[in-house]
Every structure is written in structure tokens, then in C-alpha cells.
BANUKOL-901309 format. One record per residue: residue number from 0; x, y, z of N, C-alpha, C, CB in turn. Coordinates in nm, 4 decimals, m for minus. Glycine has a CB too. Layout:
BEGIN
+-------+----------+----------+----------+----------+----------+----------+----------+----------+----------+----------+----------+----------+
| pavex |   n_east |  n_north |     n_up |  ca_east | ca_north |    ca_up |   c_east |  c_north |     c_up |  cb_east | cb_north |    cb_up |
+-------+----------+----------+----------+----------+----------+----------+----------+----------+----------+----------+----------+----------+
|   NUM |        X |        Y |        Z |        X |        Y |        Z |        X |        Y |        Z |        X |        Y |        Z |
...
+-------+----------+----------+----------+----------+----------+----------+----------+----------+----------+----------+----------+----------+
***
This chain:
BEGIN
+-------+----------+----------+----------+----------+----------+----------+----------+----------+----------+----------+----------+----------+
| pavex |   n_east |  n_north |     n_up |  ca_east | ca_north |    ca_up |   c_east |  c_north |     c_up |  cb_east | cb_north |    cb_up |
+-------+----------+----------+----------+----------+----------+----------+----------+----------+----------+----------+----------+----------+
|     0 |  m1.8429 |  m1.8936 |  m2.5430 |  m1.7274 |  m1.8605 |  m2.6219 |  m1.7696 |  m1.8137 |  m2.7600 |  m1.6338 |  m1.9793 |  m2.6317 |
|     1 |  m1.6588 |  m1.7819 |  m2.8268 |  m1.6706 |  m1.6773 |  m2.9197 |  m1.6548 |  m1.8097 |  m3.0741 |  m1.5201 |  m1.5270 |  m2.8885 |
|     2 |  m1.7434 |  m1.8078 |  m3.1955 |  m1.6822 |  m1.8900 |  m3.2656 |  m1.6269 |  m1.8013 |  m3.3835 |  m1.7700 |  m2.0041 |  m3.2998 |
|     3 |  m1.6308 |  m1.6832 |  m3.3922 |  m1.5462 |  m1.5843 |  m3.4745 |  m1.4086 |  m1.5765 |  m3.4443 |  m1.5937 |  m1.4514 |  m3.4620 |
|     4 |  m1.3477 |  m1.6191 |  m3.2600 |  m1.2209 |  m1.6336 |  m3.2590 |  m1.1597 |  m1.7701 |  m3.2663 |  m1.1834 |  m1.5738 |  m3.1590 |
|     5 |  m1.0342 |  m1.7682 |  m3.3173 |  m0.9663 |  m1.8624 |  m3.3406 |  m0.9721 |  m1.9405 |  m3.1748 |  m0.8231 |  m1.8089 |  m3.4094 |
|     6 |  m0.9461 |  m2.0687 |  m3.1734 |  m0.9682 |  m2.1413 |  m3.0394 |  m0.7986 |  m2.0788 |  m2.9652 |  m0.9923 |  m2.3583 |  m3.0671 |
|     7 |  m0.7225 |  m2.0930 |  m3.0195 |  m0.6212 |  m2.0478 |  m2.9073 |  m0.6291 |  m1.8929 |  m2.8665 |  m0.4688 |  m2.0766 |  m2.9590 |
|     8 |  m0.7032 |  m1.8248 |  m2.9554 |  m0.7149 |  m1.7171 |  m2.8673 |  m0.8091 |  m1.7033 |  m2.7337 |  m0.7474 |  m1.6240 |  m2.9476 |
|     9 |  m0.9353 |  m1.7988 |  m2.7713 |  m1.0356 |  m1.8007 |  m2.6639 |  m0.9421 |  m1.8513 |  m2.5387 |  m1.1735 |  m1.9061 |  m2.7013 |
|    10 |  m0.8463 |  m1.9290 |  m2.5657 |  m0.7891 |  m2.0311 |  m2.4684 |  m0.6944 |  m1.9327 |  m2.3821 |  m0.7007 |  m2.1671 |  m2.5489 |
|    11 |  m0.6202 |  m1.8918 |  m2.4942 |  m0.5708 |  m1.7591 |  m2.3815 |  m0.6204 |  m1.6914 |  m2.3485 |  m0.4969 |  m1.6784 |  m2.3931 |
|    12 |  m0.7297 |  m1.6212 |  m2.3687 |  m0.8592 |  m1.5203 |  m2.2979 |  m0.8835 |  m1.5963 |  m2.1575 |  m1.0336 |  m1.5179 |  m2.4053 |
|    13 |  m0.9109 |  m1.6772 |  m2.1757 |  m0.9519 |  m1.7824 |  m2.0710 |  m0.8458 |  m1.7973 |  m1.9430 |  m0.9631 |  m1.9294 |  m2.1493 |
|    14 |  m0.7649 |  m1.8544 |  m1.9500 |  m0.6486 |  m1.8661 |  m1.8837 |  m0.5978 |  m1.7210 |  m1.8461 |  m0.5514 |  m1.9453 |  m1.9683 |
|    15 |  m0.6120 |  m1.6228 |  m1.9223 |  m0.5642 |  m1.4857 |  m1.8204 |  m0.6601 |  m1.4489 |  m1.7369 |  m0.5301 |  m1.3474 |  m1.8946 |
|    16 |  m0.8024 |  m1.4144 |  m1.7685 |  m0.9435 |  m1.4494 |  m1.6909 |  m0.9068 |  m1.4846 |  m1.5693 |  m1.0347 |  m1.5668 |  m1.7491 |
|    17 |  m0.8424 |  m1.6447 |  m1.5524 |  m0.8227 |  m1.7061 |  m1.4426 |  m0.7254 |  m1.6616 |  m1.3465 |  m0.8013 |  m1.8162 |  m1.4722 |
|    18 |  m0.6199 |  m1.6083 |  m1.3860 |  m0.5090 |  m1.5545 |  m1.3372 |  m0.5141 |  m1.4573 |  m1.2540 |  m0.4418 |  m1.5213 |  m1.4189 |
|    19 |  m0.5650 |  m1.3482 |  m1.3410 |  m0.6529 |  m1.2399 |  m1.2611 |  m0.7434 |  m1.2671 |  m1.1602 |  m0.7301 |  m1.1731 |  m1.3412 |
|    20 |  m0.8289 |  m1.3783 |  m1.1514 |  m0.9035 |  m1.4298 |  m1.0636 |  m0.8594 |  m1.4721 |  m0.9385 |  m0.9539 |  m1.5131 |  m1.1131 |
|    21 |  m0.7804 |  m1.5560 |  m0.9779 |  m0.6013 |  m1.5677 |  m0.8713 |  m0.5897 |  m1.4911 |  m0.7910 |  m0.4527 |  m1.5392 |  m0.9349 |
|    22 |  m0.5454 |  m1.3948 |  m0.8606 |  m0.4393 |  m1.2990 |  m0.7988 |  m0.5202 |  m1.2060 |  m0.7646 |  m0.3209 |  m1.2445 |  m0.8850 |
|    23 |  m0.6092 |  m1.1798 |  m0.7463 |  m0.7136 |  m1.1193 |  m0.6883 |  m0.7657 |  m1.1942 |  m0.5710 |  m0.8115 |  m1.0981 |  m0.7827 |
|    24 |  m0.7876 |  m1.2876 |  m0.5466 |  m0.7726 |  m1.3818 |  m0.4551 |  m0.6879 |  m1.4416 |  m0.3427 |  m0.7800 |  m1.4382 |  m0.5052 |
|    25 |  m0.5577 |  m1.4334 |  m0.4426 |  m0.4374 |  m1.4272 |  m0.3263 |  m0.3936 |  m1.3125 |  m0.2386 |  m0.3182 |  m1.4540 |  m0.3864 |
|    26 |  m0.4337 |  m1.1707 |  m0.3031 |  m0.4232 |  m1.0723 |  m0.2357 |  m0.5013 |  m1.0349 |  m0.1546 |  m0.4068 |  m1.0008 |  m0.2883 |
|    27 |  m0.6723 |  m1.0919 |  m0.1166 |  m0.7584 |  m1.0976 |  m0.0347 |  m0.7145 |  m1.1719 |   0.0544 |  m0.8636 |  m1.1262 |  m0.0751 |
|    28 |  m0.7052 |  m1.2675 |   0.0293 |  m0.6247 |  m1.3735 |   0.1281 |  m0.5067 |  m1.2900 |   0.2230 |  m0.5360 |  m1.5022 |   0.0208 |
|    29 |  m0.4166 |  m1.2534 |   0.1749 |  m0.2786 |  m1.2177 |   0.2363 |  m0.3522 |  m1.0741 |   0.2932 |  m0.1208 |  m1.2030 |   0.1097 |
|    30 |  m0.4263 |  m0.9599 |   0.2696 |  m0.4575 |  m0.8808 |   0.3732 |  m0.5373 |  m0.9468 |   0.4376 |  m0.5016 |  m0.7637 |   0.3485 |
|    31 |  m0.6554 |  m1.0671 |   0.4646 |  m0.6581 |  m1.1251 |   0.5715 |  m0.5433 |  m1.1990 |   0.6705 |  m0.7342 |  m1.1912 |   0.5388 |
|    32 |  m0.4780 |  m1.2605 |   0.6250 |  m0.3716 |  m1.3326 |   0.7587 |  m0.3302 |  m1.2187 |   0.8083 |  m0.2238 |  m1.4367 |   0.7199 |
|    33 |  m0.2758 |  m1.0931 |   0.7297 |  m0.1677 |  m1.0119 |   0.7884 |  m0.2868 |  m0.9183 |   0.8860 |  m0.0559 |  m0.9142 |   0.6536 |
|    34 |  m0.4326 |  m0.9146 |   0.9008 |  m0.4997 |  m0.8515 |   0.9809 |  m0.5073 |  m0.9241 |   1.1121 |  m0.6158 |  m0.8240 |   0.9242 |
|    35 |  m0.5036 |  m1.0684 |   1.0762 |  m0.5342 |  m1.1462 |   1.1605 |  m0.3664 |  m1.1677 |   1.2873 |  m0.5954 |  m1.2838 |   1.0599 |
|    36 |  m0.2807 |  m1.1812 |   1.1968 |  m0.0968 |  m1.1728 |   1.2706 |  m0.1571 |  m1.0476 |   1.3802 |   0.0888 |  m1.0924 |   1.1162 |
|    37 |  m0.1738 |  m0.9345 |   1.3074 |  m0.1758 |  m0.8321 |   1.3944 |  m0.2737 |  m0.8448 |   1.5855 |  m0.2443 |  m0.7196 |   1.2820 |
|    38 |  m0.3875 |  m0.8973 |   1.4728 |  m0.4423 |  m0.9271 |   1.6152 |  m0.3184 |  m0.9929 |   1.7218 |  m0.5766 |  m1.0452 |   1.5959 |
|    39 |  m0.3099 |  m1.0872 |   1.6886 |  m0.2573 |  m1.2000 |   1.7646 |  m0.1528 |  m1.1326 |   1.8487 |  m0.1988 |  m1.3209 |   1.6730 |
|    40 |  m0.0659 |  m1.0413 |   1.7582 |   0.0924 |  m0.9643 |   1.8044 |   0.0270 |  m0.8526 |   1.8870 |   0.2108 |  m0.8872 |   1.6537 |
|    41 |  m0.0991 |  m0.7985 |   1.9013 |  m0.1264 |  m0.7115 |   1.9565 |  m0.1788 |  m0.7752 |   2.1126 |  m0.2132 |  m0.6355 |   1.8668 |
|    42 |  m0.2495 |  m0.9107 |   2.0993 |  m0.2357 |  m0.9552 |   2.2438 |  m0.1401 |  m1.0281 |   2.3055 |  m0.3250 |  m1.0167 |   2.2736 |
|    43 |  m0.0362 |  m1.0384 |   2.2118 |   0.0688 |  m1.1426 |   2.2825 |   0.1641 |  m1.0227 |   2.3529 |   0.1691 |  m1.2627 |   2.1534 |
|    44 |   0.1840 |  m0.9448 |   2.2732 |   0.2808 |  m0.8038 |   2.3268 |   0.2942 |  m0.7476 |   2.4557 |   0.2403 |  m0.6855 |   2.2669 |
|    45 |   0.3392 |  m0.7365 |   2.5453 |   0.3099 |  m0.6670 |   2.6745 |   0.2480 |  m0.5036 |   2.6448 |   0.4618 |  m0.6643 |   2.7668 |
|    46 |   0.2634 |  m0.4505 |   2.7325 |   0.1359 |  m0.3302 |   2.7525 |   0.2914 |  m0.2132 |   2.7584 |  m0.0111 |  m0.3476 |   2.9565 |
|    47 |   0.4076 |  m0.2524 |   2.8411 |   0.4876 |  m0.1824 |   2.8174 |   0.5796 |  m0.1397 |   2.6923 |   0.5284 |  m0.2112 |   2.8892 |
|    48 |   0.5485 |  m0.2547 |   2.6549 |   0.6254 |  m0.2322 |   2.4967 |   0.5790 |  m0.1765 |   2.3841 |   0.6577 |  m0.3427 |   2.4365 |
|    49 |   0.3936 |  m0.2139 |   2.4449 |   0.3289 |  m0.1100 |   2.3225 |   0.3430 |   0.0559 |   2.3155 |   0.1703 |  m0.1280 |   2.3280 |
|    50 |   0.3345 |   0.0717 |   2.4728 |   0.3620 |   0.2076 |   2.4725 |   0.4773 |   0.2441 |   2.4062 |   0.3677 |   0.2546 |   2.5935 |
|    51 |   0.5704 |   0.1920 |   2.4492 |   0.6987 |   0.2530 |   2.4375 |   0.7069 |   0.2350 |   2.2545 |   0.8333 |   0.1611 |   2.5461 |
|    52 |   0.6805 |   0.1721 |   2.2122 |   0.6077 |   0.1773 |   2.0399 |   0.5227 |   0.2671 |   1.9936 |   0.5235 |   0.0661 |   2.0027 |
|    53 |   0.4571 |   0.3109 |   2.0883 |   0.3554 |   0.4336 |   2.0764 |   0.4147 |   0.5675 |   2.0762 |   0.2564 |   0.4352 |   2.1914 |
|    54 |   0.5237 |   0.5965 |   2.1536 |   0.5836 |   0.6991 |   2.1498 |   0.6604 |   0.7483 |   2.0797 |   0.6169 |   0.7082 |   2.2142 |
|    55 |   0.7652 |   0.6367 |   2.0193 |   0.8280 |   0.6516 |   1.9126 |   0.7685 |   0.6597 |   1.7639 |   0.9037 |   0.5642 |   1.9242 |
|    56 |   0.6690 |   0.5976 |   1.7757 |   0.6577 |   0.6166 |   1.6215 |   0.5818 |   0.7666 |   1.5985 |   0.5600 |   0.4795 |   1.5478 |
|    57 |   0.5611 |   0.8401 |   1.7457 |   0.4847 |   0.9451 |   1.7763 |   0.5584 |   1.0522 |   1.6788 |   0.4802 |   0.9770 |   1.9391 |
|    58 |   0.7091 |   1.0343 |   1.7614 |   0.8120 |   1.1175 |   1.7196 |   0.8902 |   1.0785 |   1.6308 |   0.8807 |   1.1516 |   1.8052 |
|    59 |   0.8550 |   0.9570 |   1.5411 |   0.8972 |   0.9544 |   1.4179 |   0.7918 |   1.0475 |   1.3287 |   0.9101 |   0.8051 |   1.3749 |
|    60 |   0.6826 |   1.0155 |   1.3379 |   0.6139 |   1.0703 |   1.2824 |   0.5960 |   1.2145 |   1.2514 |   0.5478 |   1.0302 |   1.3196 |
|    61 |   0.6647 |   1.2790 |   1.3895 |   0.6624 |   1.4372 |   1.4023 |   0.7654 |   1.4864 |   1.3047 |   0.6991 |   1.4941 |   1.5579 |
|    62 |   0.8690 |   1.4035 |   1.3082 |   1.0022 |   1.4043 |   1.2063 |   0.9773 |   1.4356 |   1.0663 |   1.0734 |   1.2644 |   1.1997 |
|    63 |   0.8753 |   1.3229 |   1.0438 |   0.8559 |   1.2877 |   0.8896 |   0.7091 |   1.4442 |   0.8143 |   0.7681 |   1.0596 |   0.8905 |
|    64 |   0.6685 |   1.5043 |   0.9579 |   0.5653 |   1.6065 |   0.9286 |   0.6771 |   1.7332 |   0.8837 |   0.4514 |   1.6422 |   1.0790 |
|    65 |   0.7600 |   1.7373 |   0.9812 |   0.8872 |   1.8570 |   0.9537 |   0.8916 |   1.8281 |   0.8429 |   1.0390 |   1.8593 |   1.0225 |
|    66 |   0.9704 |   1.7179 |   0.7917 |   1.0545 |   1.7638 |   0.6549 |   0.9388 |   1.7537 |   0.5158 |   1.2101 |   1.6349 |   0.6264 |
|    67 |   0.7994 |   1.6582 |   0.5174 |   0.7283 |   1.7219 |   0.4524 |   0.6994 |   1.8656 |   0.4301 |   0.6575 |   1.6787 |   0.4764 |
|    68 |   0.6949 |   1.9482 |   0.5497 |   0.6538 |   2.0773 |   0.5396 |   0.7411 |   2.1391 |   0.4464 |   0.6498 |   2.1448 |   0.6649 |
|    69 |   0.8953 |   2.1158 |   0.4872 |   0.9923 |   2.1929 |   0.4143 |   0.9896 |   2.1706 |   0.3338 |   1.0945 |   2.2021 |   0.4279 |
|    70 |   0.9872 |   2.0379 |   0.2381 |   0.9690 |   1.9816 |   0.1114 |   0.8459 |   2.0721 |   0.0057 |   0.9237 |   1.8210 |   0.1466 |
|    71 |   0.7578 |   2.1047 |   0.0761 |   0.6592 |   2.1474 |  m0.0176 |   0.6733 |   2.3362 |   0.0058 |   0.4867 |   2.0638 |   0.0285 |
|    72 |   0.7410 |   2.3700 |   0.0689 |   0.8149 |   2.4991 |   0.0884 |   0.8911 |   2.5237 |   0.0156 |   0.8732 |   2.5192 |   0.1855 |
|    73 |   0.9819 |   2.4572 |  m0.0157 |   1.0550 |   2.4667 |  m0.1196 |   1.0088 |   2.4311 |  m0.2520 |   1.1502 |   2.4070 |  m0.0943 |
|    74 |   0.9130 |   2.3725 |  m0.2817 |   0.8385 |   2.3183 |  m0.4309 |   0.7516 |   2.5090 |  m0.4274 |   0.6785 |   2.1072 |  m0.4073 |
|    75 |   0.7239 |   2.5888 |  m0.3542 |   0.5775 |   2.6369 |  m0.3369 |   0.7369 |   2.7963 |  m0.4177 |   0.4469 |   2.6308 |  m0.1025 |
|    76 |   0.8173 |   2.7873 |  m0.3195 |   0.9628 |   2.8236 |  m0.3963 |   1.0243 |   2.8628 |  m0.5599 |   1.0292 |   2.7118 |  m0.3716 |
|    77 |   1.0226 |   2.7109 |  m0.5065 |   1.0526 |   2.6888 |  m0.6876 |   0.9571 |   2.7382 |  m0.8359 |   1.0501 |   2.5227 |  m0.7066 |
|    78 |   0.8084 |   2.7157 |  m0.7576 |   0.7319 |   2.7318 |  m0.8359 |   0.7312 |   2.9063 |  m0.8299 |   0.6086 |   2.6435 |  m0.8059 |
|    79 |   0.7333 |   2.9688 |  m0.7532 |   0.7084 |   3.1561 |  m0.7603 |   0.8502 |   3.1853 |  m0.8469 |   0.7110 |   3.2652 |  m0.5586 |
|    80 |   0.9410 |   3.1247 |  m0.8486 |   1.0622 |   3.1473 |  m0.8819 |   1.0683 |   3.1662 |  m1.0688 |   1.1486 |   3.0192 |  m0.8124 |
|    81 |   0.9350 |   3.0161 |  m1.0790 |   0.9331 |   2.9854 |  m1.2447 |   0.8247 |   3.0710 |  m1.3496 |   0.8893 |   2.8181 |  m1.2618 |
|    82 |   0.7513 |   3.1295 |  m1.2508 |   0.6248 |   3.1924 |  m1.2628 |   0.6333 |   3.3357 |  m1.2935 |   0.5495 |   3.1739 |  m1.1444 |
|    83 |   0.7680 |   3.3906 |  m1.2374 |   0.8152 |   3.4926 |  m1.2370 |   0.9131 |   3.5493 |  m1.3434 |   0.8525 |   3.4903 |  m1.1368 |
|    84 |   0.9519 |   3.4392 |  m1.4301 |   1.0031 |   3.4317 |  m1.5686 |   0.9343 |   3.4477 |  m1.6762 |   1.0518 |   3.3310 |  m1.5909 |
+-------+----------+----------+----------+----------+----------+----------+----------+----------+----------+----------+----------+----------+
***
């Protein structure tokens, strides 16, 4: 420790130190269980249901590629539109 700082500042230096340490910790923690849930839900699941999970999120996904495209079609738009002023 520092004896140029006043002690309650070291003390709060200290104590946020820890916090951060924490919470850096708790968030290692929680993407482990939630890797580990997955396992578990992935062998408890039947084989038909995964598929049928597989497909849909296939064609959600195809959904969500469409309207990105248009989205940046229209930005690519906007921008020749401003460029041109």
C-alpha cells in the first residue's frame, strides 16, 4: 500500500479491486453452468425434437438474413443519396 494516500482511499481502492475480482468470477462461473445445462438438455432431448429445432431456427435464420440484406440496402441508399448533395 501506498503511504502518500490517505487510508480510506487505499481502503476503497481495495474493496473495488475485490469486486471486480468478483464479478469476474461470477461471470466465469455462470458461462460454465450454462455450458454445462446445455450439455445435459442436449442428451436429455429426444432426437426428434432436435431436428425439428434444427429446422426452424434454419428458417428463422433465413428470415433474419432477408431483412438484414434490405436493411443495409437501404443504408448503402441513403448514403448515395447524401453524397450526392
Amino acid at each position: 500500500m501506498d503511504d502518500e494516500k490517505p487510508v480510506l482511499e487505499q481502503t476503497t481502492e481495495a474493496m473495488s479491486n475485490a469486486a471486480e475480482a468478483a464479478k469476474g468470477t461470477a461471470k466465469t462461473a455462470a458461462k460454465k453452468v450454462r455450458k454445462a445445462a446445455r450439455k445435459v438438455a442436449k442428451k436429455l432431448t429426444p432426437k426428434k425434437a432436435r431436428k425439428a429445432k434444427k429446422k426452424s431456427s434454419a428458417k428463422k435464420s433465413a428470415k433474419k438474413a432477408g431483412k438484414k440484406a434490405a436493411r443495409k440496402a437501404a443504408k448503402k441508399k441513403k448514403k448515395a443519396r447524401k453524397s450526392r448533395r
